[in-house]
PDB file of N, CA, C and O in Angstrom:
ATOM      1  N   UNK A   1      77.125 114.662  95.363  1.00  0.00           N
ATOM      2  CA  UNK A   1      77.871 115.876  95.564  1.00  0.00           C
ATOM      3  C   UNK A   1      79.364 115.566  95.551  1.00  0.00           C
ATOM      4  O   UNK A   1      79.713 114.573  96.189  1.00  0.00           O
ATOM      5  N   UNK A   2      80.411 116.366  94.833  1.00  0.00           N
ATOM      6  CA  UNK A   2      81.943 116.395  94.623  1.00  0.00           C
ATOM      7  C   UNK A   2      81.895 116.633  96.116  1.00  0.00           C
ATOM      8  O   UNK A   2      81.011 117.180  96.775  1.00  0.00           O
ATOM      9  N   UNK A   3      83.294 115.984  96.587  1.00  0.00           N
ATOM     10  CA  UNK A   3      83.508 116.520  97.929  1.00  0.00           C
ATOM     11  C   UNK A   3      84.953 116.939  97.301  1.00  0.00           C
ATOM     12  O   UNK A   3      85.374 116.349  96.306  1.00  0.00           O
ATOM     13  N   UNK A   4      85.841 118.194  98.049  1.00  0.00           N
ATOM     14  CA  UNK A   4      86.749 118.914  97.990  1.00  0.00           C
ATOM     15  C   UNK A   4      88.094 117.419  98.163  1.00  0.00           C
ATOM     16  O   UNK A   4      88.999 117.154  97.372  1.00  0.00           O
ATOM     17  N   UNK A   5      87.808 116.848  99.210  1.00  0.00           N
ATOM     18  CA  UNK A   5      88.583 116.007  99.809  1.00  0.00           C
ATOM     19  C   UNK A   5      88.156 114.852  99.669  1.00  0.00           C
ATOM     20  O   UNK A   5      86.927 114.811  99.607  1.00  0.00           O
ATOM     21  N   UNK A   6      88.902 113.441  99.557  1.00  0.00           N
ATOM     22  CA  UNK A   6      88.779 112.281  99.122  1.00  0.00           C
ATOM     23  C   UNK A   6      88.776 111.432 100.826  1.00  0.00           C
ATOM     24  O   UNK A   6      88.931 110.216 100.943  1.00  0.00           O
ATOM     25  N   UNK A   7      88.566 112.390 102.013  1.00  0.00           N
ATOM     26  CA  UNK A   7      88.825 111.504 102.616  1.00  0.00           C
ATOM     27  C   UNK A   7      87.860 112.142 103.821  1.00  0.00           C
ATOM     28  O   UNK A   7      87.273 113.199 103.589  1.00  0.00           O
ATOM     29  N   UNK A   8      87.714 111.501 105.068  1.00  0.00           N
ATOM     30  CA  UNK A   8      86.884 111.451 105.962  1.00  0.00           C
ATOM     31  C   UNK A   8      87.515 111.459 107.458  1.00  0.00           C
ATOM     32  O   UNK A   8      88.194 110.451 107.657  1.00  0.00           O
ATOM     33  N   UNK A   9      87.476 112.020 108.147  1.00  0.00           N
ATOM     34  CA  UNK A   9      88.338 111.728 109.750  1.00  0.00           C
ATOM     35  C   UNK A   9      87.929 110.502 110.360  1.00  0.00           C
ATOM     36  O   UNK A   9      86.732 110.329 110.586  1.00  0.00           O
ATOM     37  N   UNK A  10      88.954 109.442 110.718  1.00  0.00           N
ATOM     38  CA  UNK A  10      88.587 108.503 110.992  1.00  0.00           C
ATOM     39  C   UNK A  10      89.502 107.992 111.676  1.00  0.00           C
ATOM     40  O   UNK A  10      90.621 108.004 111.163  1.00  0.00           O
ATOM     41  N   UNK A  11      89.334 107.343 113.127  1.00  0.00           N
ATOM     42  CA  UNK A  11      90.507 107.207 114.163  1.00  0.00           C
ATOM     43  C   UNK A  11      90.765 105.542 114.280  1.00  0.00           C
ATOM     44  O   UNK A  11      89.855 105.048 114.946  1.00  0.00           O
ATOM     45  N   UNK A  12      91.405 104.883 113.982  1.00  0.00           N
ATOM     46  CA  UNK A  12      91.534 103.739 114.201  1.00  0.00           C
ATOM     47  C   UNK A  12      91.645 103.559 115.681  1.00  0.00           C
ATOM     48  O   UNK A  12      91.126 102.487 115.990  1.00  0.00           O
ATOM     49  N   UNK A  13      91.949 103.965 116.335  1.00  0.00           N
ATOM     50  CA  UNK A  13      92.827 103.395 117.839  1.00  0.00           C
ATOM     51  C   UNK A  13      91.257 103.483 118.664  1.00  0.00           C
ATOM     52  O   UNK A  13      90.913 102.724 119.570  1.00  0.00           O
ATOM     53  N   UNK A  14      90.478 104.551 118.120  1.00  0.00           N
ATOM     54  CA  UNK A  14      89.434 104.336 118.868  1.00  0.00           C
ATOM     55  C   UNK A  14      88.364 104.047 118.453  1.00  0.00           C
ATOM     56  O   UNK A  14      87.355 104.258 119.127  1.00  0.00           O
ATOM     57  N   UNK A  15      88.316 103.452 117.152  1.00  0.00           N
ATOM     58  CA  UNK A  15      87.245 102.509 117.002  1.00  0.00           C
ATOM     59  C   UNK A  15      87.938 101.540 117.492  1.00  0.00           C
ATOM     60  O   UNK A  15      87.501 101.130 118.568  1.00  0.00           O
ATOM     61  N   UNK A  16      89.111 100.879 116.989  1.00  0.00           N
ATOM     62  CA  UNK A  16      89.202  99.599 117.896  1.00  0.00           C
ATOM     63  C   UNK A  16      89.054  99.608 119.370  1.00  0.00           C
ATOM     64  O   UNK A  16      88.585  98.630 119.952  1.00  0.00           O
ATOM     65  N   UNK A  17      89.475 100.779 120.057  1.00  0.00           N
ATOM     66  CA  UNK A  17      89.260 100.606 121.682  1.00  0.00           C
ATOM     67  C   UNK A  17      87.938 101.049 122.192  1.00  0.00           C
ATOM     68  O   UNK A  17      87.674 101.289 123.370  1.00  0.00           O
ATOM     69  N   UNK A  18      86.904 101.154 120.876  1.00  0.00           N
ATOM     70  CA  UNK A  18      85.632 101.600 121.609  1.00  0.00           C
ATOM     71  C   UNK A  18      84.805  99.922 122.596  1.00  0.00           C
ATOM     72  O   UNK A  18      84.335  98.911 122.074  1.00  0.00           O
ATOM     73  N   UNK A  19      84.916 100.224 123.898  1.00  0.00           N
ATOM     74  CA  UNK A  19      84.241  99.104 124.518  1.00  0.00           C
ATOM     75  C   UNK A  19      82.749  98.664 123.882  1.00  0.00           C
ATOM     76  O   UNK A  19      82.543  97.556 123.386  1.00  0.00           O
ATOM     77  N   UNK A  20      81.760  99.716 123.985  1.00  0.00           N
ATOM     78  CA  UNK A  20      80.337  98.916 123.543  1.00  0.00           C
ATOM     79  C   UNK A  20      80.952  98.588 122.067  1.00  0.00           C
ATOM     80  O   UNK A  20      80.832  97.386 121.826  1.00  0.00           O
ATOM     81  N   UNK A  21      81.539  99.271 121.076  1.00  0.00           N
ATOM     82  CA  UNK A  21      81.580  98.726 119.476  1.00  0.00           C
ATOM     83  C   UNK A  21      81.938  97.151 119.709  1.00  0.00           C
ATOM     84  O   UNK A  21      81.207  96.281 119.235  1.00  0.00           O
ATOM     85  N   UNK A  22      82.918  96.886 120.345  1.00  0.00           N
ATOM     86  CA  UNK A  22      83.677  95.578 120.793  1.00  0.00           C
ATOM     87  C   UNK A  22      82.843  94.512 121.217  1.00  0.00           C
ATOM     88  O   UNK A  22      83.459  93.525 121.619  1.00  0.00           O
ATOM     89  N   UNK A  23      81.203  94.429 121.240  1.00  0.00           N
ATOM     90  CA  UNK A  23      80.329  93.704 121.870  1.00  0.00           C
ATOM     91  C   UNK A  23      79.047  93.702 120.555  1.00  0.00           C
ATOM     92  O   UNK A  23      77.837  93.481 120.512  1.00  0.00           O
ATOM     93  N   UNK A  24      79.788  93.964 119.884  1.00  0.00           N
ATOM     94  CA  UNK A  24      78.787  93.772 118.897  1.00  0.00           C
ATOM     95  C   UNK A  24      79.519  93.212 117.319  1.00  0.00           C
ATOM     96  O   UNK A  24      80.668  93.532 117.016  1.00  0.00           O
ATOM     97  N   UNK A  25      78.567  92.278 116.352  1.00  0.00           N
ATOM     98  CA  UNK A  25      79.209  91.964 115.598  1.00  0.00           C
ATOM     99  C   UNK A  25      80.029  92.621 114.735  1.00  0.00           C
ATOM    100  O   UNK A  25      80.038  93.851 114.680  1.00  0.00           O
ATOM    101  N   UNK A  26      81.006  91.647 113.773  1.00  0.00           N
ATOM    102  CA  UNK A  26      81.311  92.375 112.213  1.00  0.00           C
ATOM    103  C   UNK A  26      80.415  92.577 111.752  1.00  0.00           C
ATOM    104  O   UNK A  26      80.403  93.782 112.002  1.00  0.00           O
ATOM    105  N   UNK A  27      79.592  92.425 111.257  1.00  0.00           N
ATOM    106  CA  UNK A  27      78.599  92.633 110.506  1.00  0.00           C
ATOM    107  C   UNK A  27      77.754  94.324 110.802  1.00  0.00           C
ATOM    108  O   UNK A  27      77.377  95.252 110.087  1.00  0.00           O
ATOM    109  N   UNK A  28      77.758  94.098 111.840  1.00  0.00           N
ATOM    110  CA  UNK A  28      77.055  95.066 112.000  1.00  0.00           C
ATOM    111  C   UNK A  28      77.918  96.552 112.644  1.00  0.00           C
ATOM    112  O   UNK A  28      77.522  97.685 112.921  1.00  0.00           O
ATOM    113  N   UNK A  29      79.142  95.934 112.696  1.00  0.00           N
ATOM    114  CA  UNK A  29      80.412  97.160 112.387  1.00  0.00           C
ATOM    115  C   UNK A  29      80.496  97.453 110.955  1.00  0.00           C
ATOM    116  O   UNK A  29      80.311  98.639 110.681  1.00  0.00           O
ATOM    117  N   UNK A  30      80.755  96.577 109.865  1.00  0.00           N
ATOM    118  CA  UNK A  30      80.427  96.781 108.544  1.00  0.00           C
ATOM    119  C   UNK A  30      79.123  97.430 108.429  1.00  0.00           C
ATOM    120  O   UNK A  30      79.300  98.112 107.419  1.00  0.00           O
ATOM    121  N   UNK A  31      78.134  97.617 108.749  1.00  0.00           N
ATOM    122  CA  UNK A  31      77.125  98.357 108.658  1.00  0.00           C
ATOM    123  C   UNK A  31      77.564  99.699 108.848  1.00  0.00           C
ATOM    124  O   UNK A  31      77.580 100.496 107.910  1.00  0.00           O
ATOM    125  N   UNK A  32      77.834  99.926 109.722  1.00  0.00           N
ATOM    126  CA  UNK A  32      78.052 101.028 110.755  1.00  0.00           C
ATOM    127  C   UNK A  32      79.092 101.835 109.626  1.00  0.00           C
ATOM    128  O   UNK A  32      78.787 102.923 109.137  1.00  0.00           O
ATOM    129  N   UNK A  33      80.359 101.109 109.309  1.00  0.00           N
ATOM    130  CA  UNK A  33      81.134 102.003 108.357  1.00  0.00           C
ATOM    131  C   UNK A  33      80.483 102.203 106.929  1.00  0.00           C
ATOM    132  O   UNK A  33      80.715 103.210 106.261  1.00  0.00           O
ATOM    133  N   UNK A  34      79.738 101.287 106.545  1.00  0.00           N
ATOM    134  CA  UNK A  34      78.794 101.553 104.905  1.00  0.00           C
ATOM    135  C   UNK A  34      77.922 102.604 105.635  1.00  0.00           C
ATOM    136  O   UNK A  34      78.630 103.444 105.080  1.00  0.00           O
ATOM    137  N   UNK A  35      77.322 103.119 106.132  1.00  0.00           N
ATOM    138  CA  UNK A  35      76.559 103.930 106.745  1.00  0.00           C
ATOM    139  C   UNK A  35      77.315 105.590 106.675  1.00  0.00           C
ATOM    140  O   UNK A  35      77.036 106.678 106.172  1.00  0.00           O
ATOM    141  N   UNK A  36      78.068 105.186 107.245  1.00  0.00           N
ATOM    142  CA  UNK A  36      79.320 106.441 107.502  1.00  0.00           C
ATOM    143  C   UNK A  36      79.436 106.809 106.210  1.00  0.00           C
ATOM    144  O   UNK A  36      79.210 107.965 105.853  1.00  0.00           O
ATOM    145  N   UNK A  37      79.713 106.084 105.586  1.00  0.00           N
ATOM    146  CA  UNK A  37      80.062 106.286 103.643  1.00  0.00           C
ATOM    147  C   UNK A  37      78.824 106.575 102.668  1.00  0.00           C
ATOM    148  O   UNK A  37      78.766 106.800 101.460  1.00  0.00           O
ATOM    149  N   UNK A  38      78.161 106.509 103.359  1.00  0.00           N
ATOM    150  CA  UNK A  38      76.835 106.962 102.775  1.00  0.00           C
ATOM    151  C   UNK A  38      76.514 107.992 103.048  1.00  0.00           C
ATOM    152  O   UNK A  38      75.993 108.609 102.118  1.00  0.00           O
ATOM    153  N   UNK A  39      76.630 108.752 104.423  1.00  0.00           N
ATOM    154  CA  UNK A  39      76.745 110.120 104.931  1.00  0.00           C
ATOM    155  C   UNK A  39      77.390 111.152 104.393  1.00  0.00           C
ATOM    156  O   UNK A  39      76.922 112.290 104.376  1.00  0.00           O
ATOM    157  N   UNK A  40      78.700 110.774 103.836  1.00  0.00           N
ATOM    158  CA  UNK A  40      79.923 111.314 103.646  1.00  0.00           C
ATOM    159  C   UNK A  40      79.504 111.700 102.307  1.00  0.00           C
ATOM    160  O   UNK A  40      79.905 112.738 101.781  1.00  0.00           O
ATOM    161  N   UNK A  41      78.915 111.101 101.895  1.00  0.00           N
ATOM    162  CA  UNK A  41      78.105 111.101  99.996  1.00  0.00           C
ATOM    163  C   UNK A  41      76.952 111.575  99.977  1.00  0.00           C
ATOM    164  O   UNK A  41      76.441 111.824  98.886  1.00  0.00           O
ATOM    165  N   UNK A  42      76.494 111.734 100.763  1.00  0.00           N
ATOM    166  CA  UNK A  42      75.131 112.507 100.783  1.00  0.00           C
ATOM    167  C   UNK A  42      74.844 114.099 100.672  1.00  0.00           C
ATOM    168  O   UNK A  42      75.661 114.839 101.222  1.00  0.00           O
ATOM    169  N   UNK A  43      74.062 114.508 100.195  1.00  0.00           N
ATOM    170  CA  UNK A  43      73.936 115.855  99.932  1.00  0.00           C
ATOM    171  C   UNK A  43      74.060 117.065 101.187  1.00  0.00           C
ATOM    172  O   UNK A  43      74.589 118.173 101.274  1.00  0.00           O
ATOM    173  N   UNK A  44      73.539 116.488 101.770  1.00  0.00           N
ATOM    174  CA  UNK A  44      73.347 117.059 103.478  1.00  0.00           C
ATOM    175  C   UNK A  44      74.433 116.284 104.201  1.00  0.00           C
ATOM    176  O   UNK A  44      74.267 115.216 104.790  1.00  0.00           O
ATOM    177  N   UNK A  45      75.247 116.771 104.113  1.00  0.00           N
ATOM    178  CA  UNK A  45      76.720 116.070 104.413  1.00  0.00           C
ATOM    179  C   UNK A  45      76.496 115.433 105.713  1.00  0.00           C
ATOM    180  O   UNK A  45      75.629 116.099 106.279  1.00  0.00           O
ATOM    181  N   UNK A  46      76.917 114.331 106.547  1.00  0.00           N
ATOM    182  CA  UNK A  46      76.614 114.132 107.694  1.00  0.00           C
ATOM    183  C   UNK A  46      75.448 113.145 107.775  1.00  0.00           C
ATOM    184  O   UNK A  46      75.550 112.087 108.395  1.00  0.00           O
ATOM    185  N   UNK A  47      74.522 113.456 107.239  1.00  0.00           N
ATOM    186  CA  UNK A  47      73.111 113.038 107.188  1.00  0.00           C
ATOM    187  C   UNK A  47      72.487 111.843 106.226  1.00  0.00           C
ATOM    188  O   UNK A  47      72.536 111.717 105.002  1.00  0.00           O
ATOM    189  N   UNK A  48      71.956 111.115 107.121  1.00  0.00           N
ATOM    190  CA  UNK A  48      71.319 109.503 106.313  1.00  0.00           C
ATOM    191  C   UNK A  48      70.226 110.208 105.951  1.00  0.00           C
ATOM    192  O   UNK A  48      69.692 110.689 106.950  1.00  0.00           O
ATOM    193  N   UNK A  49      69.496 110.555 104.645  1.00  0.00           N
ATOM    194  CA  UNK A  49      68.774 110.570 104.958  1.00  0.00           C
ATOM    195  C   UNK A  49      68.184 110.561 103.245  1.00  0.00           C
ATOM    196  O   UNK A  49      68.938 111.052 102.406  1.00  0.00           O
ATOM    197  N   UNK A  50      67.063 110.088 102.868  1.00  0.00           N
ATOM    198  CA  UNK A  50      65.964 109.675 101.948  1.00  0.00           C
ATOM    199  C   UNK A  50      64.948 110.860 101.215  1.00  0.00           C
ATOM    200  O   UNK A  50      63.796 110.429 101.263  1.00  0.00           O
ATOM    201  N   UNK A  51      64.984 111.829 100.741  1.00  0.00           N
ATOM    202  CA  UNK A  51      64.402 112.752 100.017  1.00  0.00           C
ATOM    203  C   UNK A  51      64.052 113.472 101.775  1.00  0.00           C
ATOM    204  O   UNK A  51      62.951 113.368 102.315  1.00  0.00           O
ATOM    205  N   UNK A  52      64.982 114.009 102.264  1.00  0.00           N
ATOM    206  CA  UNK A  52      64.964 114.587 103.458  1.00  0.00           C
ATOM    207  C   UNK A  52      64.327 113.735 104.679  1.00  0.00           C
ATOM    208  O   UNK A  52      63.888 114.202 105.730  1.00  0.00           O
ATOM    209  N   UNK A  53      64.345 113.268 104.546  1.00  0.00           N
ATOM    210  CA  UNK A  53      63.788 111.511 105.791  1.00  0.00           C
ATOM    211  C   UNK A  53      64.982 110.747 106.223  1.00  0.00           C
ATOM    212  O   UNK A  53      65.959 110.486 105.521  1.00  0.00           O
ATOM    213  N   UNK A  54      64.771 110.386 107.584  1.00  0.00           N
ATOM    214  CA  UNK A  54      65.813 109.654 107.805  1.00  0.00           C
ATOM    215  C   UNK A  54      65.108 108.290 107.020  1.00  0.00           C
ATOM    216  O   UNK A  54      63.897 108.341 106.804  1.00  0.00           O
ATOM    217  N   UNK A  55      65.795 107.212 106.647  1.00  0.00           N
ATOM    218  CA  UNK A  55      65.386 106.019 105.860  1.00  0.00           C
ATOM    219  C   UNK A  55      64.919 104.962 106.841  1.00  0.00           C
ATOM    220  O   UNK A  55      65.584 104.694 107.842  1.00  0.00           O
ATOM    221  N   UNK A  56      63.768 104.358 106.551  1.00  0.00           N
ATOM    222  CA  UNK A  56      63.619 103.182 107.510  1.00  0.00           C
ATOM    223  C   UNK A  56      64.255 101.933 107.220  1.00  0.00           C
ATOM    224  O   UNK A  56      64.656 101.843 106.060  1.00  0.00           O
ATOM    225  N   UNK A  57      64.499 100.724 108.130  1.00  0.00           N
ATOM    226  CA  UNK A  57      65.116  99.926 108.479  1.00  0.00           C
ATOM    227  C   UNK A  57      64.578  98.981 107.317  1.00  0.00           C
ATOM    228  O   UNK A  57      65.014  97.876 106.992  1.00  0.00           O
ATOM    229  N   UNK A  58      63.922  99.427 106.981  1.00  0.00           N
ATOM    230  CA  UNK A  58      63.283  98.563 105.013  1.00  0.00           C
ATOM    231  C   UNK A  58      64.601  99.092 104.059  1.00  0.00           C
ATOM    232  O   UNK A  58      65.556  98.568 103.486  1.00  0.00           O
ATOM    233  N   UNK A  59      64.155 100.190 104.215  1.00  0.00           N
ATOM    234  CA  UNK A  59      65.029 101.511 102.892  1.00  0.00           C
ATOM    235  C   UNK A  59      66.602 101.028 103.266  1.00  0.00           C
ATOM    236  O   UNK A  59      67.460 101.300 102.427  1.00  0.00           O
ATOM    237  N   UNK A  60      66.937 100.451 104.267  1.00  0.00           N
ATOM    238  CA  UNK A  60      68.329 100.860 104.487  1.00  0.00           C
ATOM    239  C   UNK A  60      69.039  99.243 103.865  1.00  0.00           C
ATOM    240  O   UNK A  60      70.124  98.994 103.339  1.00  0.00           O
ATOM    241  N   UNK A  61      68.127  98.566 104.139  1.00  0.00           N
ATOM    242  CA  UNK A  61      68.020  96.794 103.913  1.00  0.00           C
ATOM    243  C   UNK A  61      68.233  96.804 102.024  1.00  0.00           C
ATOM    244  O   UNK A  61      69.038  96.431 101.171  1.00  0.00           O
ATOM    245  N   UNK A  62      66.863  97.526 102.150  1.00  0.00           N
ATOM    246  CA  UNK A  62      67.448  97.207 100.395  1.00  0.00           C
ATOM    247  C   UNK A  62      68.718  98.047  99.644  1.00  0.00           C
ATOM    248  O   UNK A  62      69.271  97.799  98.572  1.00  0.00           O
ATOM    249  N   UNK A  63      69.026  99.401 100.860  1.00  0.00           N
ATOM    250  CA  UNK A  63      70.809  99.339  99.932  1.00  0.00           C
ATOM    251  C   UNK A  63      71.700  98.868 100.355  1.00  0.00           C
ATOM    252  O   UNK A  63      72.796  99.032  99.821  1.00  0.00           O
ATOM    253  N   UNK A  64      71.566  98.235 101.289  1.00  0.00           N
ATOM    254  CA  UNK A  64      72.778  96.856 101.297  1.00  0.00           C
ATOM    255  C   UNK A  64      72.108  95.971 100.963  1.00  0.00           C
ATOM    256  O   UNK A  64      71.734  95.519 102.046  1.00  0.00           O
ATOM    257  N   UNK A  65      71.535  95.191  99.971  1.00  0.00           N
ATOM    258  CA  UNK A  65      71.067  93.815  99.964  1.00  0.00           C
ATOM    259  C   UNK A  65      70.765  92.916 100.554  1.00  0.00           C
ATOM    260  O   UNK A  65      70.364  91.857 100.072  1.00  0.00           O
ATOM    261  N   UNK A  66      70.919  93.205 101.857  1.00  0.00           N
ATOM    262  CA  UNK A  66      70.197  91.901 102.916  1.00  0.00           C
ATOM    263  C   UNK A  66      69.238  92.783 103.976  1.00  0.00           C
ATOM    264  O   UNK A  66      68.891  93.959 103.865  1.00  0.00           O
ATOM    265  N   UNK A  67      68.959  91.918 104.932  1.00  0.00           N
ATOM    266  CA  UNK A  67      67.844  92.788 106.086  1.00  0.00           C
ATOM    267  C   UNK A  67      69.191  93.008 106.963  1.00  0.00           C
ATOM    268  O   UNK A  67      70.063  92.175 107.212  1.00  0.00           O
ATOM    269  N   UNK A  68      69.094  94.665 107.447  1.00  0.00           N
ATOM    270  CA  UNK A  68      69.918  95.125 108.079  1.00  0.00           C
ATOM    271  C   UNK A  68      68.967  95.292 109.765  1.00  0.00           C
ATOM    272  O   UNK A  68      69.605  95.501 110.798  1.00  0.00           O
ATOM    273  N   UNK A  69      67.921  95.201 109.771  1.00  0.00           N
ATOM    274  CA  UNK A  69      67.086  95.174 110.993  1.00  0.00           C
ATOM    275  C   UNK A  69      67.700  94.179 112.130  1.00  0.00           C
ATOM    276  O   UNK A  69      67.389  94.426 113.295  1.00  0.00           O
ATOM    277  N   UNK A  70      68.538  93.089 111.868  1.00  0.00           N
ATOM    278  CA  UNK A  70      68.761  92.637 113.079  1.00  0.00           C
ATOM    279  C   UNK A  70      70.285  93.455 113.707  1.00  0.00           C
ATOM    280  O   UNK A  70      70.577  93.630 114.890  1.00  0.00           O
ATOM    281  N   UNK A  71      71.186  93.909 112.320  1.00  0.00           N
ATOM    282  CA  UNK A  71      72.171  94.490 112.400  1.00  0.00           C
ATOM    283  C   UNK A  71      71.883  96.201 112.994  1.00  0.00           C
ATOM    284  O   UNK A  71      72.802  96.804 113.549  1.00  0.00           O
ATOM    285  N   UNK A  72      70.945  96.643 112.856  1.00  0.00           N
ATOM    286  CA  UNK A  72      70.687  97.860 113.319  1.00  0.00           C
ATOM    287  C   UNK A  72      70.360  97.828 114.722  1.00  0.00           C
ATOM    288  O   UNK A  72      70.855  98.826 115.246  1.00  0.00           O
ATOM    289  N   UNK A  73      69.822  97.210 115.450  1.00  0.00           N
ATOM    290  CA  UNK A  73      69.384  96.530 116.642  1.00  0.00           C
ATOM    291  C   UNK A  73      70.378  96.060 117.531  1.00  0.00           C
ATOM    292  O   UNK A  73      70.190  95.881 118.735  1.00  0.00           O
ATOM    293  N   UNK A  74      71.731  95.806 116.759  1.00  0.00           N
ATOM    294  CA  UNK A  74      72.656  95.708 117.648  1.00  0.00           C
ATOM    295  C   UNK A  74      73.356  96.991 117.709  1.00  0.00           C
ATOM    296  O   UNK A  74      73.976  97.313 118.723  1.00  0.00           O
ATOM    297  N   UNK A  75      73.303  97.583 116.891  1.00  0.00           N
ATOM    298  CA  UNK A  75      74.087  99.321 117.017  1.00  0.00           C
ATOM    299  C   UNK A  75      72.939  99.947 117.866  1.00  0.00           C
ATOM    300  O   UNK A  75      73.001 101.125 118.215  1.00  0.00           O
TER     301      UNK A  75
END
């Protein structure tokens, strides 16, 4: 889906000052924002989700190329 706008609301000061985000890896902060960007692109704006399914921790692994299951587990 075209989105109107090229861009997304996104607060730096408080992702960096979010305490639990801060206890968990890069990696799985990089998740967290590829995730976001996948939402943002999705038909159902907002929404992860797989021919109307949220995607399982398989589905989500193979669109990032590695196993995201230990990275999901920390979010």
């Amino acid at each position: 889906m075209k989105r109107d706008n090229f861009w997304f609301a996104f607060e730096p000061n408080r992702w960096l000052s979010n305490e639990k985000l801060a206890l968990v890896s890069l990696g799985a902060k990089g998740l967290w924002i590829h995730l976001l960007c996948l939402m943002y692109k999705a038909e159902a704006e907002g929404k992860l989700t797989i021919n109307g399914s949220p995607p399982t921790p398989e589905q989500i692994s193979r669109m990032i190329g590695e196993d995201a299951r230990p990275l999901l587990k920390e979010l």
